[in-house]
N, C-alpha and C positions, 0 to 999 in steps of 0.2 A: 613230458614225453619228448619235446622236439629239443631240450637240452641233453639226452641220453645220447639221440644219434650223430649229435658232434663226437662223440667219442673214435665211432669204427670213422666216423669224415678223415681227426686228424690223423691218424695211425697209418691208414692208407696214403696221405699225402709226405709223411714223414718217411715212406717207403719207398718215395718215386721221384723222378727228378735227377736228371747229369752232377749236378754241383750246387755245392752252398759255399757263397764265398759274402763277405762285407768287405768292400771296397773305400778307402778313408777317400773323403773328398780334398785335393787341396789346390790354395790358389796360388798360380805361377808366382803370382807378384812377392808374396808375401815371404818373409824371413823367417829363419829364428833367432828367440829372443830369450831371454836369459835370466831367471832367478832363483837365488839360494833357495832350499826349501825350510821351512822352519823345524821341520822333522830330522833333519839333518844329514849329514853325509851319508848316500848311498840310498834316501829315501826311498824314489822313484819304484817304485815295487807297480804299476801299472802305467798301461799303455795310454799315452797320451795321443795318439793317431800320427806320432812324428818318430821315425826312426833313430830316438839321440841315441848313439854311445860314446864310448868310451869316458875321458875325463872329463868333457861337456856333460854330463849327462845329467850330474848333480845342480846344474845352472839352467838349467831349459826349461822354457815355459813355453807351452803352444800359443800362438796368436788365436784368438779370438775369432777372426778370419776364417780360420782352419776347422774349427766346428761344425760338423754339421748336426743340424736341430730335429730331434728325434721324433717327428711324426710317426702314426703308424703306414702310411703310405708314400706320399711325395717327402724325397729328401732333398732338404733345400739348405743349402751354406750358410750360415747369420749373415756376411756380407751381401749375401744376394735377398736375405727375405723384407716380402713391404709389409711387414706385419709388425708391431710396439713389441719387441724380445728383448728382456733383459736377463743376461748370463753370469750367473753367481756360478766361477770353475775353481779346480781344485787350488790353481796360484792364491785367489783372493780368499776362498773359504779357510784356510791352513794360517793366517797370517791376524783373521777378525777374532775379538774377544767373545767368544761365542761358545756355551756347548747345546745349541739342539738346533732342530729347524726354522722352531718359531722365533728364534733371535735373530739366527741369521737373514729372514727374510723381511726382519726390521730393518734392515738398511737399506732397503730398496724405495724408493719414493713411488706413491701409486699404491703398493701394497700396504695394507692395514692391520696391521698386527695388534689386536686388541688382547694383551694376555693378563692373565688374574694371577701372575706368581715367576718368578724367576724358573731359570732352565726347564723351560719349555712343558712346566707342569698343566695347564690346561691355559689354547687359547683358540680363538676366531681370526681367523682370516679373510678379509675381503680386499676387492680392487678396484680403484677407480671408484670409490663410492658406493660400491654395492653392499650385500651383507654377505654373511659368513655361510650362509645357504647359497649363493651365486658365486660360487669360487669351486673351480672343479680341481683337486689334486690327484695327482697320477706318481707311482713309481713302475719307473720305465716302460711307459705308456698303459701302465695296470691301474684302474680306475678303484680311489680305495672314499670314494664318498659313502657315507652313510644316509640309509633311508631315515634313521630316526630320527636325527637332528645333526644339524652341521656343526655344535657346539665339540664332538667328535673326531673330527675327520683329521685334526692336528694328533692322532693319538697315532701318531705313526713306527710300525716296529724295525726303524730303522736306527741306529745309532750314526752319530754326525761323521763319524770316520770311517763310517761304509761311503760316503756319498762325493762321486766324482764331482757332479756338477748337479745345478738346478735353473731348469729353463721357466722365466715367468714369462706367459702369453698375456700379451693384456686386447681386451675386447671380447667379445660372443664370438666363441669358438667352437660353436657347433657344427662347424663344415668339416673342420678334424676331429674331435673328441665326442662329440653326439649332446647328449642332454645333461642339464645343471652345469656346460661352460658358459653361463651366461652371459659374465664382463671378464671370462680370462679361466685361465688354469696355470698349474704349475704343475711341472713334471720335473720332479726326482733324479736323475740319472746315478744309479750306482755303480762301483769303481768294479773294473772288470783284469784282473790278473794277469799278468804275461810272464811273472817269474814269483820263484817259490819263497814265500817270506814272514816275518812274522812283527806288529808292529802293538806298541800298548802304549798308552795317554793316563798318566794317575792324575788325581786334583784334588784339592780341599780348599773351601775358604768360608768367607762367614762375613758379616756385617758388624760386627764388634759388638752388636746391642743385644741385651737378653731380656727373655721372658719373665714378665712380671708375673708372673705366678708360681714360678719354681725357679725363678734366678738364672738359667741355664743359658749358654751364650748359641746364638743363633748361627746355625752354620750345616755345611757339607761335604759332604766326599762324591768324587765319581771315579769308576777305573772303566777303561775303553780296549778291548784287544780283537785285534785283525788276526787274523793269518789267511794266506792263499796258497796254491799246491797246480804249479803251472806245468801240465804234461804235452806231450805231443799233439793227444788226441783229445785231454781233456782238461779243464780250470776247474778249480774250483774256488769257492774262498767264502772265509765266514767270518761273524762279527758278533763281538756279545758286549753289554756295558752293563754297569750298575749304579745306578744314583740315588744316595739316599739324605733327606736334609731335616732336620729341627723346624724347619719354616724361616718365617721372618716377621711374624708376628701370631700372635694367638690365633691357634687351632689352624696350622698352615703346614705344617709336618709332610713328609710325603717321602714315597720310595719309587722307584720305578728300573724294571728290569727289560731289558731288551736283548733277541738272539735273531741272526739275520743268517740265511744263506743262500748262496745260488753257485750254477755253476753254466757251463759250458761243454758239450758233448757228441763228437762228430761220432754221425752212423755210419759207418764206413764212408765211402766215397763221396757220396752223391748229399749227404742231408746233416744238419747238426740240430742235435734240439738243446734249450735251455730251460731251466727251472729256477725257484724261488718261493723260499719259504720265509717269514718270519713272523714274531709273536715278541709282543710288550705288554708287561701291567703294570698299570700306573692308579695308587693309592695314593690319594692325597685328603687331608684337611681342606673344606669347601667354605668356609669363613665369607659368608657376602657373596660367592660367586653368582648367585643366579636371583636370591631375594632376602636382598638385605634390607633390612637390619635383622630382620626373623629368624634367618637363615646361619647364623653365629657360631653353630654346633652342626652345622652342616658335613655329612662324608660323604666321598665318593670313589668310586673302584672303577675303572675301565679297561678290558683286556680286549686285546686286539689280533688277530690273526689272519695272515698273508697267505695265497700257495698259488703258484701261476706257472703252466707250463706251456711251451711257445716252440715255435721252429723255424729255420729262414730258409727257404728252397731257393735255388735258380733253378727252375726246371728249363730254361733256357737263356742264352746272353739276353734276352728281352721279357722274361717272364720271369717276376719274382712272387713267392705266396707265403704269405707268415701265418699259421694258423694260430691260437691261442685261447687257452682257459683257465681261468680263473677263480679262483673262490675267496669268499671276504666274511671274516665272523668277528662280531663285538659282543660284550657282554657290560651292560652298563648298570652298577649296582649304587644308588644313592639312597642316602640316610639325611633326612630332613633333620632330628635332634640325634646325633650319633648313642646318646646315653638311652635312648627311648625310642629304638626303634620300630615299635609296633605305632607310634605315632602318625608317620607319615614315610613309606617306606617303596621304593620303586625298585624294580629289577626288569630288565630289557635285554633282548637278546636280538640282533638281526643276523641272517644269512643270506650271503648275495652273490651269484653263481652267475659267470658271467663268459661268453665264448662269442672269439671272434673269429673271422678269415679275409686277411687282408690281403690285395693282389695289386702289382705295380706292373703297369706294360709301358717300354719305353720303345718309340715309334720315331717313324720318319720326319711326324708331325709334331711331335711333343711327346708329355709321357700321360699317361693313364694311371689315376686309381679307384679301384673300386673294392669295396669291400661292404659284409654283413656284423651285424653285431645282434645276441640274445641275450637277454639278460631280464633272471626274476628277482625280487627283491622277496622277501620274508620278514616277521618280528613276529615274536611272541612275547606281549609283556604283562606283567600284571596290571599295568593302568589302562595302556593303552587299547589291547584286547592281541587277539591274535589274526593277522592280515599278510597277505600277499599281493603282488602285483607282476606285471611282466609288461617287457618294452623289446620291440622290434627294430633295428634302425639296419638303414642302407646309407650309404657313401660312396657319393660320386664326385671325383676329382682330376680335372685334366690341368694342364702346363706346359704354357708355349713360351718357346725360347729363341724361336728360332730366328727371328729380329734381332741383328745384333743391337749387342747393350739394354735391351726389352725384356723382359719376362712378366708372364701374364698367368694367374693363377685362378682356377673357377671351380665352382663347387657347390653340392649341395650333401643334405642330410634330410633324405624322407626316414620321419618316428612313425612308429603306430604305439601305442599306450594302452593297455587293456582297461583304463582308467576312463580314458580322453580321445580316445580314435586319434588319426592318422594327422600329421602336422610336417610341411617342408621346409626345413630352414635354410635359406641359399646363403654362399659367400663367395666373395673374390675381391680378389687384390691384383695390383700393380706397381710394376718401377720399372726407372730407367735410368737407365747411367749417363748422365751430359757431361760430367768431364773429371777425369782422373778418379778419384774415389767417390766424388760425389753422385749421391741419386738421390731422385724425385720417387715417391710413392706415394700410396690411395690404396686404400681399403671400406671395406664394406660386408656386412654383415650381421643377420640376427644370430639370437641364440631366445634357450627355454630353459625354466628352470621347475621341477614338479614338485607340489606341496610334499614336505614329509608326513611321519606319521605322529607326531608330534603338533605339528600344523594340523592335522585334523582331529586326533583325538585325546590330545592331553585333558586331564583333568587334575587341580591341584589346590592347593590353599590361595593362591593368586594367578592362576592361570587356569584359560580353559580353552580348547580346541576347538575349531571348524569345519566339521565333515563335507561341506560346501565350496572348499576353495578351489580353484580354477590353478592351473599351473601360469607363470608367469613370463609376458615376453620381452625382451629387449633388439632394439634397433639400432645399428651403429656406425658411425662412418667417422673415418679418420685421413690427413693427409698431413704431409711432412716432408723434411729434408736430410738424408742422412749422408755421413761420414767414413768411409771405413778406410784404414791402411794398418800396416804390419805394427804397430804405435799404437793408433788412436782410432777411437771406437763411438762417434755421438752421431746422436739424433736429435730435434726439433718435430712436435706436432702439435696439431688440431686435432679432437675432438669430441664429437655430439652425438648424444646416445640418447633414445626414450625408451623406457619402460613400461608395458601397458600392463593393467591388471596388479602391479606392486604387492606383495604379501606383507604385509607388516601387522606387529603387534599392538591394538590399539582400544582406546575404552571412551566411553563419553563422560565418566564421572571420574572423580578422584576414586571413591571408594567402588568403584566397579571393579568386577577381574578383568585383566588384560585379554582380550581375544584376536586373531590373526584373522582379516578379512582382503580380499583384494579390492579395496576401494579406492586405490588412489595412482595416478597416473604422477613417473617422476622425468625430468628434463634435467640431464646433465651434461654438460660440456666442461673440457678442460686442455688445460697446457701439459704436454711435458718435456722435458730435456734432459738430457742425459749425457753421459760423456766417462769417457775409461781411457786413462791415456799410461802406458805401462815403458820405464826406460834403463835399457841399460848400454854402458859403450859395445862398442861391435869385438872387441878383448876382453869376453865375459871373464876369464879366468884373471885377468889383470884387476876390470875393474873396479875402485875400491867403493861404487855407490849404485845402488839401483833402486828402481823409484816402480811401488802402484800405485794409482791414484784413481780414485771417482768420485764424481759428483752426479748426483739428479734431484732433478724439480719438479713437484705437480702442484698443479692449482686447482682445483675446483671448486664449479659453481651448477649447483642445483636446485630444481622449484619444482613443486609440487602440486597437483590440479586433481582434482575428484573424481575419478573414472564416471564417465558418461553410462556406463553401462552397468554400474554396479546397484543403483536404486535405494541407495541409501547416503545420508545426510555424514558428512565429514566431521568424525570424530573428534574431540577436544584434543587428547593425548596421543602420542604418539611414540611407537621403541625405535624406531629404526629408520623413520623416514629421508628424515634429515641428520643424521647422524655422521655423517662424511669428514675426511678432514680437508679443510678449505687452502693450509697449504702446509707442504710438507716437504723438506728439505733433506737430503745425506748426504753425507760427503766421508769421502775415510782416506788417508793416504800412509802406505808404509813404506819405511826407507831400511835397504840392508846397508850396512857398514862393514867392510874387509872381506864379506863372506863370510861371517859370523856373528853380528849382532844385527837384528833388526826389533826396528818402534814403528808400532803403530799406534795412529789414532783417529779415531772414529766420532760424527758428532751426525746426530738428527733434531730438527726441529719441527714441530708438530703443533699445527693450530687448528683445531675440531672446533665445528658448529656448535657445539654442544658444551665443550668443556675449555677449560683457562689453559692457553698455549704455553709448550714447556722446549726445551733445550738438556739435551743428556751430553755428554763428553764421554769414549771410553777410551782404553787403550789397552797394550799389551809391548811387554819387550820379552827378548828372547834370545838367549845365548847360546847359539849351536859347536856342537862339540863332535865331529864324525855320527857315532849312531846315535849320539844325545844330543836332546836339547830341553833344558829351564824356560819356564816363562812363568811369567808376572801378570796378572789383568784386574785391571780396576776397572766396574762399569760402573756408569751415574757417579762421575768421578765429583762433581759439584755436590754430591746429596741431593738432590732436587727431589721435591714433595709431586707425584703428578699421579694421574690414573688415567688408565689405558680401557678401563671397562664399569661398566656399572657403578658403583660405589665402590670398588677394590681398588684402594691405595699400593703402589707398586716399591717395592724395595728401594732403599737408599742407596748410599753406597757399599758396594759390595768388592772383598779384595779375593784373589785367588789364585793361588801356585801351586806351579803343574812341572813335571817332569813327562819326557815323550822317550821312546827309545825304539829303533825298528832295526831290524836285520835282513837279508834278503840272498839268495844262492846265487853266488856268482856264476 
């Protein structure tokens, strides 16, 4: 009942109010800087928050600097936040050998891409050591977690060439985003229209090796098309893809269709509202993904569905209020033996309806945010049974600036949980500018993450669920030295986080089923660095070289200790406890040549507690031609033998050529 009456809330707030304006932040210092796009002459079909035209227009790339990071309340510059933010933006996303999210967020060190198959057919994401349940994703600050299992939550219906940029938070970020940011989130940002255009991406490519069972050579297609319709008073723009592949080894086949839209809508004067809709299914061959060796003849279906609609108010130069509602549908359909499925056979369904109202006061003293959030969760499954839940949360948020070269950030996050009663999670941060670009910062902060329904009530031929678990907490504190100028973008930190109550999957026998208990307390600390350094002459249209470049580092080191409060004896086995990668390296650098050729290449190394550390090489070139451009991408260019999850042996080498072509209304 109390989510109906958000409806007449926002309609009347979408009605009131002088002006709806967004205002780009940008910093005096900083320049602009300049690179070919790989899409080619005339790409630029969206606003990058910088005013290029004319024959620059095609060379410009926003600094880094220039971004501001899209909280739902306090907006804060990358250059100014003391928080671990790494910025995958349109420059570098356009130039990586990459087609989905899940790849691309393989080059980010810290982040854990554990995937069970090429272009982005089913993977896990965690950070900093955490699991794939303690990572909260967002597209454009719309929370698209699932209650059933986080094995999920990568099932996103957005295709890669809808997506301007992707902000990763690293640490418990429950003082912005509310529950399950445990050790971080990532938020989405997609490409927002400013002229009327239309843009499409073809691909095919294959691994050269076939299938011993039918001879058949292993490979795929994808095709990607944009277009956007940029009016006075309205945007719009949409996005549709199709990927369909053979596999890469027995019973690994899979198709997956995605359609994206959103738009942009001023109500006359005073108010704009936006929406967003999309929808992905993704059929794939499930070969070992989840219990191998058993699981051989494994299928599985998951479709996904988005709809969010939002508003920006100024109801004054000091009073901003974004109201916002949501809704989020999965349909999760798995087949233990695909030829026999009355064997072992699951269908899941969840619905999660979620509404906010967020409000920004900016004062004398600093700025103010506070905002509410509802949101019920739903599933009906045949195993699991049929359940509900509902979560309440408040956010409070101030920011003082008014110390020159200081800024201070504080905050909390009162939950209530129909589950688990009422929990506060506090956060704040610090920095300070000591000289030219350099600053000092400090953070600090818990976060929580809630058992799913899968954590309590799975039941299966090697797993069985725990009606009894406790949601879990994490503590975190971080401190470091960071870098920022119109160029060059790094940071240096420390740190240590505990986790109390730990959810993990665990047994005392070999031959027992796995069960999820919170018994164990986990201690992690770690290094990371980082660094983005982007160049070209100050005669962009002369010069004949420009250069992106980055690298990051993480180390981790974690131990683990028996929770004192759980009353039971620490289990032999363990899925996830120690499962972290101890250290983990990316680096990628692309070079354009005349304004019209650019090579990239891209390399991670990864060494897991658990499994034999490996090394990838990828690359890509690319020939632009005014509205055309060719490219080439070989990933796992060595062939290396390695695995990212379970028992799932990951692709070889894999080759792939792609043609791009866009147009746009002058």
């Amino acid at each position: 009942m109390r989510l109906h009456i958000t409806f007449p809330l926002i309609l009347a707030l979408l009605a009131s109010g002088p002006a709806w304006a967004q205002t780009p932040i940008k910093t005096e210092e900083d320049e602009p800087q300049y690179i070919n796009p790989v899409m080619g002459e005339d790409d630029e079909l969206f606003s990058t928050g910088h005013a290029d035209t004319g024959s620059d227009r095609k060379y410009y790339i926003q600094p880094l600097n220039e971004i501001t990071i899209q909280e739902n309340r306090l907006q804060i510059p990358f250059a100014e936040q003391n928080r671990n933010i790494r910025i995958l933006d349109q420059n570098l996303i356009r130039t990586l050998p990459v087609k989905s999210v899940n790849e691309l967020l393989s080059y980010v060190s810290g982040v854990d891409v554990r995937q069970r198959g090429p272009w982005g057919v089913q993977s896990d994401i965690g950070i900093d050591g955490g699991t794939f349940d303690e990572t909260l994703v967002l597209i454009n600050g719309i929370k698209i977690s699932d209650p059933q299992t986080g094995h999920n939550m990568m099932n996103i219906p957005l295709p890669l060439e809808a997506i301007d940029r992707i902000e990763v938070l690293r640490g418990p970020a429950a003082r912005v985003y509310g529950v399950n940011a445990l050790n971080g989130a990532i938020n989405i940002i997609t490409k927002k229209p400013e002229r009327t255009g239309i843009t499409a991406n073809v691909y095919a490519g294959s691994s050269f090796n076939r299938d011993t069972t039918d001879n058949k050579l292993y490979g795929g297609y994808g095709i990607q098309v944009t277009g956007s319709l940029a009016g006075e008073k309205a945007q719009h723009y949409i996005a549709l893809s199709r990927e369909q592949a053979t596999g890469y080894r027995y019973n690994t086949a899979f198709y997956n269709n995605k359609a994206f839209y959103q738009n942009n809508i001023e109500l006359g004067e005073h108010s704009a509202l936006q929406f967003l809709g999309g929808f992905t299914g993704n059929d794939f061959g499930a070969n070992g993904f989840y219990s191998a060796p058993g699981d051989k003849e494994a299928k599985e279906k998951v479709e996904t569905g988005l709809l969010g609609v939002g508003a920006t108010i100024a109801v004054n130069p000091y009073w901003t209020i974004k109201p916002r509602i949501s809704y989020r549908y999965n349909h999760d359909d798995y087949i233990y033996i695909r030829q026999k499925p009355e064997v072992y056979h699951n269908r899941h369904e969840t619905h999660v309806i979620d509404a906010e109202l967020n409000n920004t006061f900016d004062t004398d003293i600093g700025t103010f945010g506070l905002g509410l959030e509802l949101r019920n969760e739903r599933i009906n499954s045949s195993s699991l049974g049929n359940w509900q839940r509902s979560n309440y949360g408040f956010f409070g948020e101030y920011s003082f600036n008014k110390v020159k070269n200081l800024l201070v950030n504080v905050g909390a996050y009162a939950n209530y949980n129909s589950e688990f009663g009422w929990r506060v999670l506090p956060g704040i941060d610090a920095g300070y500018r000591f000289y030219g670009g350099w600053r000092l910062f400090a953070n600090a902060g818990a976060g929580q993450r809630l058992p799913t329904y899968t954590d309590w009530y799975y039941k299966g031929p090697q797993n069985i669920g725990n009606d009894q678990l406790r949601p879990e907490y994490a503590y975190n504190v971080e401190g470091g030295v960071k870098y920022n100028d119109r160029r060059l973008n790094a940071s240096l930190s420390y740190f240590t986080r505990h986790t109390d109550g730990f959810i993990d999957w665990v047994k005392d026998t070999v031959t027992a089923p796995w069960q999820p208990r919170n018994f164990s307390q986990i201690n992690t600390r770690g290094i990371t660095l980082s660094a983005d350094y982007r160049w070209r002459s100050d005669d962009a249209a002369a010069a004949p070289v420009a250069l992106i470049t980055g690298l990051s580092y993480t180390y981790l080191d974690a131990s683990i200790s028996a929770d004192a409060t759980a009353n039971e004896a620490t289990p032999v086995l363990s899925q996830y406890a120690l499962e972290h990668l101890r250290h983990q390296l990316c680096a990628n650098i692309n070079a354009e040549f005349f304004h019209v050729l650019t090579v990239t290449f891209a390399a991670r190394y990864q060494q897991r507690v658990s499994y034999k550390d490996y090394g990838l090489i990828d690359m890509r070139i690319a020939y632009v031609h005014r509205r055309f451009s060719i490219y080439a991408d070989v990933t796992n260019l060595a062939n290396v033998q390695y695995i990212e999850a379970g028992a799932v042996p990951m692709p070889g080498r894999w080759a792939t050529l792609g043609l791009k072509w866009s147009w746009w209304q002058r």
